[in-house]
LOMI-710545 format. One record per residue: x, z, y of N, C-alpha, C, O in turn; chain. Coordinates in nm, 2 decimals. Atoms other than C-alpha are relative to their C-alpha. Example, Ala and Ser with C-alpha at 12.3 -4.5 7.8 and 13.67 -1.06 7.14 Angstrom:
BEGIN
<n_xx=0.09; n_zz=0.00; n_yy=-0.12; ca_xx=1.23; ca_zz=0.78; ca_yy=-0.45; c_xx=0.09; c_zz=0.00; c_yy=0.12; o_xx=0.19; o_zz=0.07; o_yy=0.12; kette=A> $
<n_xx=-0.09; n_zz=0.00; n_yy=-0.11; ca_xx=1.37; ca_zz=0.71; ca_yy=-0.11; c_xx=-0.08; c_zz=0.08; c_yy=0.11; o_xx=-0.03; o_zz=0.09; o_yy=0.22; kette=A> $
This chain:
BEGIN
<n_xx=0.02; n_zz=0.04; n_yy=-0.14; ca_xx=-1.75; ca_zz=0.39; ca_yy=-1.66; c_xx=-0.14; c_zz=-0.02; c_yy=0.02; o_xx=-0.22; o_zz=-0.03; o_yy=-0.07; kette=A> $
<n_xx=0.13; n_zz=0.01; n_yy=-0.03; ca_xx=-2.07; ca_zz=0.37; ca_yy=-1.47; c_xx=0.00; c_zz=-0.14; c_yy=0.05; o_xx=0.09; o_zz=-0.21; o_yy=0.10; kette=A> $
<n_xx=0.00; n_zz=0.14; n_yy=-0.05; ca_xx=-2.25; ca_zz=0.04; ca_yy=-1.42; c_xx=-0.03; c_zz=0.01; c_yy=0.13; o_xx=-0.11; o_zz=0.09; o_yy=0.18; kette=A> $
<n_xx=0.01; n_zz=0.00; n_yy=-0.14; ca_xx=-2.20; ca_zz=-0.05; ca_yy=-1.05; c_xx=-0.13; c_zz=-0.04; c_yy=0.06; o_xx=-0.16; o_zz=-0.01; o_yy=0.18; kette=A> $
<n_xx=0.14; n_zz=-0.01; n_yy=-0.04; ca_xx=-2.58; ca_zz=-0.18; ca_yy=-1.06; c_xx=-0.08; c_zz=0.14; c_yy=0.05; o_xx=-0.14; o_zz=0.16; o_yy=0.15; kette=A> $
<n_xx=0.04; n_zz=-0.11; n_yy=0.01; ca_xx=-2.67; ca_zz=0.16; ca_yy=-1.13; c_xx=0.00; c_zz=0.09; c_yy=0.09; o_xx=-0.08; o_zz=0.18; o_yy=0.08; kette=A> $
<n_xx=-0.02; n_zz=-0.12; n_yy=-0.05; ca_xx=-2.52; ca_zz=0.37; ca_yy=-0.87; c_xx=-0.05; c_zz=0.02; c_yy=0.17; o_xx=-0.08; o_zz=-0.05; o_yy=0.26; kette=A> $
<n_xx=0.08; n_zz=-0.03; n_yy=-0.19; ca_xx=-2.63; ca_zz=0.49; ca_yy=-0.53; c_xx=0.13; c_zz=-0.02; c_yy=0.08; o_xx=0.25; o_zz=-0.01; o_yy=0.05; kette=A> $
<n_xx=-0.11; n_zz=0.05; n_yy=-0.13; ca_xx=-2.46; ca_zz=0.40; ca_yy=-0.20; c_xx=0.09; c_zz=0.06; c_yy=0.04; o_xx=0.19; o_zz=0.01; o_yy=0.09; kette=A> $
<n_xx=-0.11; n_zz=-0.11; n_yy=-0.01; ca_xx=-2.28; ca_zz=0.71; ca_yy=-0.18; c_xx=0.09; c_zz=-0.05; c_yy=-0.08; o_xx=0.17; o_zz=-0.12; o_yy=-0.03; kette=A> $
<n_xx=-0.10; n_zz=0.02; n_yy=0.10; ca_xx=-2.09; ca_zz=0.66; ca_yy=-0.49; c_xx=0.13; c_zz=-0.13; c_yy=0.09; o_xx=0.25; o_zz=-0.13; o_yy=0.10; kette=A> $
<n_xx=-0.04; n_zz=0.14; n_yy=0.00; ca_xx=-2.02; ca_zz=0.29; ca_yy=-0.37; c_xx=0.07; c_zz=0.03; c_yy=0.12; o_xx=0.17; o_zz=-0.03; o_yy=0.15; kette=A> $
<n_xx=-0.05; n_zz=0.00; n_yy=-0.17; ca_xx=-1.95; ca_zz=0.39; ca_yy=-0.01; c_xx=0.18; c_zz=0.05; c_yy=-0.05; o_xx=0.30; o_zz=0.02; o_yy=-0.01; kette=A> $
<n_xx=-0.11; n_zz=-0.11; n_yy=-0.02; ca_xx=-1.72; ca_zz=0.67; ca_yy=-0.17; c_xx=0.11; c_zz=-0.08; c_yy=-0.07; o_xx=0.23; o_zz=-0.05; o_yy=-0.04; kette=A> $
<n_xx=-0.10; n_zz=0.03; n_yy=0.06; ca_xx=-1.54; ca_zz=0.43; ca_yy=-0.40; c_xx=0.08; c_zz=-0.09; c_yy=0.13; o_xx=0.19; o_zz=-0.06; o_yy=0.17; kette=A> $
<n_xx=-0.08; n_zz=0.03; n_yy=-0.14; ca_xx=-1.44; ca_zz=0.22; ca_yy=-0.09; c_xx=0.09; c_zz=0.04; c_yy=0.08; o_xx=0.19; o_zz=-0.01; o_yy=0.12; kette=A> $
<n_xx=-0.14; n_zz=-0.04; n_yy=-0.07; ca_xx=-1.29; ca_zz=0.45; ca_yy=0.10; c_xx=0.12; c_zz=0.02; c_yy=-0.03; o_xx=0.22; o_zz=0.00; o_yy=0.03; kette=A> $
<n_xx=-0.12; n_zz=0.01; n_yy=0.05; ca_xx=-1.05; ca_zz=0.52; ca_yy=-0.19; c_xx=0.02; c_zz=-0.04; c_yy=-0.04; o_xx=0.08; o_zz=0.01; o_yy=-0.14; kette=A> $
<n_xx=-0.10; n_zz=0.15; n_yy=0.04; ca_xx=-0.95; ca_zz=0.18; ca_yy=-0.25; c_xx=0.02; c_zz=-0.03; c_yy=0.14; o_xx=0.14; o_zz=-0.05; o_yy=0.16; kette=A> $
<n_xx=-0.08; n_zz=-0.01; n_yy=-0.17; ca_xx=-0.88; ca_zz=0.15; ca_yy=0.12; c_xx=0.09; c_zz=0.15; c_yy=0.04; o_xx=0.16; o_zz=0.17; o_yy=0.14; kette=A> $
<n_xx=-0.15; n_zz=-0.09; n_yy=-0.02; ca_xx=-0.67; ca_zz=0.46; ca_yy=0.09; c_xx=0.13; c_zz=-0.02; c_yy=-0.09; o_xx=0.25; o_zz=-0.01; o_yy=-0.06; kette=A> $
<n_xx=-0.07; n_zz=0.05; n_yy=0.07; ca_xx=-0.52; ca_zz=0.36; ca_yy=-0.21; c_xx=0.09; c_zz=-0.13; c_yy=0.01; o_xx=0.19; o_zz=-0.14; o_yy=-0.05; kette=A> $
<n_xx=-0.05; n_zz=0.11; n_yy=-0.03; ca_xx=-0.42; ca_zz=0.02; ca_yy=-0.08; c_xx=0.10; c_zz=0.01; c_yy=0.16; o_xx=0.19; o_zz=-0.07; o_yy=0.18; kette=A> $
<n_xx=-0.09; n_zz=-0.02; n_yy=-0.11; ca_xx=-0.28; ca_zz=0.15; ca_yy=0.27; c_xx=0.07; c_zz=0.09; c_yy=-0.05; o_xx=0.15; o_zz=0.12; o_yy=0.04; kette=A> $
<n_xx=-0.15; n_zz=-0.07; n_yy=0.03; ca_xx=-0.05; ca_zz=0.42; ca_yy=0.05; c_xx=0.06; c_zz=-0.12; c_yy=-0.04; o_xx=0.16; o_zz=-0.16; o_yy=0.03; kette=A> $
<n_xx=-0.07; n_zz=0.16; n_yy=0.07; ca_xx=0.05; ca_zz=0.08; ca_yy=-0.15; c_xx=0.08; c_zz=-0.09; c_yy=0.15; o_xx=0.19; o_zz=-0.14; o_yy=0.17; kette=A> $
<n_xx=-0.08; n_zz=0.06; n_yy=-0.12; ca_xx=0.14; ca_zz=-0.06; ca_yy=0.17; c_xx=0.07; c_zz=0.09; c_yy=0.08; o_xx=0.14; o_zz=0.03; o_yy=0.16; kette=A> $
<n_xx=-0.08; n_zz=-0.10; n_yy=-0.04; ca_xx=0.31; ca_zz=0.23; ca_yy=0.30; c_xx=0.12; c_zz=0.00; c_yy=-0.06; o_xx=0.22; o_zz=-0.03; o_yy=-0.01; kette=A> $
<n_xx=-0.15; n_zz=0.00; n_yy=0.07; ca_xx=0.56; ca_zz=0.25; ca_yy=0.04; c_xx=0.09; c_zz=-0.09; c_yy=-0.01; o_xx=0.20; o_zz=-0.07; o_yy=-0.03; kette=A> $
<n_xx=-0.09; n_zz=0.11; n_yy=0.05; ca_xx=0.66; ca_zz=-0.08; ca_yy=0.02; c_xx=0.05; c_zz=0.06; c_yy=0.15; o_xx=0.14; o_zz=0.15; o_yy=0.15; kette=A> $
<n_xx=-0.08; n_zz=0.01; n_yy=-0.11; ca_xx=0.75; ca_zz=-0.07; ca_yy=0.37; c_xx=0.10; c_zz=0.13; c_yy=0.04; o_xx=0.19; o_zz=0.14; o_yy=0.12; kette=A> $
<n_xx=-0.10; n_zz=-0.13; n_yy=0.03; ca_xx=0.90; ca_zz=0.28; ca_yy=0.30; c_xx=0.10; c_zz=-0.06; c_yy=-0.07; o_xx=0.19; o_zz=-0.08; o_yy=0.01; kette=A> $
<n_xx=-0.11; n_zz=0.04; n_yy=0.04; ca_xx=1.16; ca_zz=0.12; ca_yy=0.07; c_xx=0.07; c_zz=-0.09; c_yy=0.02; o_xx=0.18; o_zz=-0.13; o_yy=-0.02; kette=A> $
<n_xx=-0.09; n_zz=0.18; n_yy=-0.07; ca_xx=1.20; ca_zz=-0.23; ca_yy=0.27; c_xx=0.07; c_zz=0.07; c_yy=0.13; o_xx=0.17; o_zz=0.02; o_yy=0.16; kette=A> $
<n_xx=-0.10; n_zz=-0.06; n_yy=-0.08; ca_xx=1.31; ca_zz=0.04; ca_yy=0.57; c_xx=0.10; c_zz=0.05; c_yy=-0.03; o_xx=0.20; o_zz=0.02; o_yy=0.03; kette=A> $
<n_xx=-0.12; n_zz=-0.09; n_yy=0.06; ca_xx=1.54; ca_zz=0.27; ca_yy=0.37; c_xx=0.09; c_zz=-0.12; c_yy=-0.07; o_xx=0.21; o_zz=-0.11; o_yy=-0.09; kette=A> $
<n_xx=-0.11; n_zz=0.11; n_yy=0.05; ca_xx=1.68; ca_zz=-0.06; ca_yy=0.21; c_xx=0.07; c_zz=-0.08; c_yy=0.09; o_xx=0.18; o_zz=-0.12; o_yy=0.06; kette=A> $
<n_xx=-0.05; n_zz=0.06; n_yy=-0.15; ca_xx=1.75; ca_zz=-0.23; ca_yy=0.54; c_xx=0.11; c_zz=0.11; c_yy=0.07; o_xx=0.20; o_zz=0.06; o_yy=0.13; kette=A> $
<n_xx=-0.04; n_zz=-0.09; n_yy=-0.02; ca_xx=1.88; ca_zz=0.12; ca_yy=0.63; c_xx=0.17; c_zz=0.03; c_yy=-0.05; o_xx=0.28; o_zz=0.04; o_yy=0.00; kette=A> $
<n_xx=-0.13; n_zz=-0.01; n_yy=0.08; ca_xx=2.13; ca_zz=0.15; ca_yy=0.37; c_xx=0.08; c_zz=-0.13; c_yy=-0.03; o_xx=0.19; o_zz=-0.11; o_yy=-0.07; kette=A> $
<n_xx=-0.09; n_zz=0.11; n_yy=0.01; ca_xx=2.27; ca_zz=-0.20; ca_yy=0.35; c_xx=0.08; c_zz=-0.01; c_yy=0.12; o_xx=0.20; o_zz=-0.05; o_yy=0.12; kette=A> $
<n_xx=-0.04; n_zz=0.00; n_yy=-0.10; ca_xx=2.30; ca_zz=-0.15; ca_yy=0.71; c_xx=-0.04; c_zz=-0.12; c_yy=0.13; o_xx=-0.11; o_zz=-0.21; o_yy=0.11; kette=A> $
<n_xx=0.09; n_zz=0.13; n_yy=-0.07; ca_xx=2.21; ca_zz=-0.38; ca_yy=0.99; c_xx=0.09; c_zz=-0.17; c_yy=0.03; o_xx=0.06; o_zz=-0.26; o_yy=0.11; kette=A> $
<n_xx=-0.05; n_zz=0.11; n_yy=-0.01; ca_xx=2.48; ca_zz=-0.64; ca_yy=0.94; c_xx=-0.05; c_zz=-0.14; c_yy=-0.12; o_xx=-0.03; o_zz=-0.26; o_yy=-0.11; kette=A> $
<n_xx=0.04; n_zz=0.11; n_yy=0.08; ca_xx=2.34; ca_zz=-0.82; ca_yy=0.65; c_xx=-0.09; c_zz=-0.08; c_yy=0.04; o_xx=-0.14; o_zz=-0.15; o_yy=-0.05; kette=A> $
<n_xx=0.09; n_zz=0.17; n_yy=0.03; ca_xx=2.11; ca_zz=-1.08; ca_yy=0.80; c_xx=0.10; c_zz=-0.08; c_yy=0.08; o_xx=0.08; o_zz=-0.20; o_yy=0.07; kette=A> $
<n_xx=-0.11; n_zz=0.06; n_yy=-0.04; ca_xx=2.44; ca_zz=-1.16; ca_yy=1.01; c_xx=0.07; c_zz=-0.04; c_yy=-0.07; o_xx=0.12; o_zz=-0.15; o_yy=-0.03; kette=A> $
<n_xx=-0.04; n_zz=0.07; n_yy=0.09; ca_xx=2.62; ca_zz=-1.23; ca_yy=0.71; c_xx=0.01; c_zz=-0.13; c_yy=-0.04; o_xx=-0.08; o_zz=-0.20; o_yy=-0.07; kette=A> $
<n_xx=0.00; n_zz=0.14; n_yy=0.01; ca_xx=2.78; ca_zz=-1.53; ca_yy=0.64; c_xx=0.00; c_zz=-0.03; c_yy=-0.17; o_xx=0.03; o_zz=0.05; o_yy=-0.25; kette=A> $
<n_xx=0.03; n_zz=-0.01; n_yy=0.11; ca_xx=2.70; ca_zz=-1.69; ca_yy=0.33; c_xx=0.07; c_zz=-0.10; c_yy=-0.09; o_xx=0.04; o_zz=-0.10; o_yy=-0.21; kette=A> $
C-alpha cells in the first residue's frame, strides 16, 4: 500500500470517489433485498397479528 502522506491529490481525490461509489452500491443492495423481501412476504405482514 502507498503511504497516504505521500500521494498527490489526484490519487486521494480518486480514492474518494470510489468509496462513495462503493458505499452507495452498499446501500443499494440492501435496500434491493429489504424491497424483494417485503415483496415476497407480501404486503400483509406488518398487519399481522402477533
Amino acid at each position: 500500500m502507498s503511504d497516504p502522506n505521500q500521494e498527490g491529490e489526484d490519487f486521494a481525490k480518486a480514492r474518494r470517489g470510489r468509496n462513495i461509489a462503493l458505499a452507495l452500491a452498499l446501500v443499494l443492495f440492501v435496500v434491493l433485498v429489504f424491497v424483494v423481501t417485503v415483496v415476497r412476504l407480501g404486503g400483509d405482514v406488518v398487519s399481522r397479528p402477533l
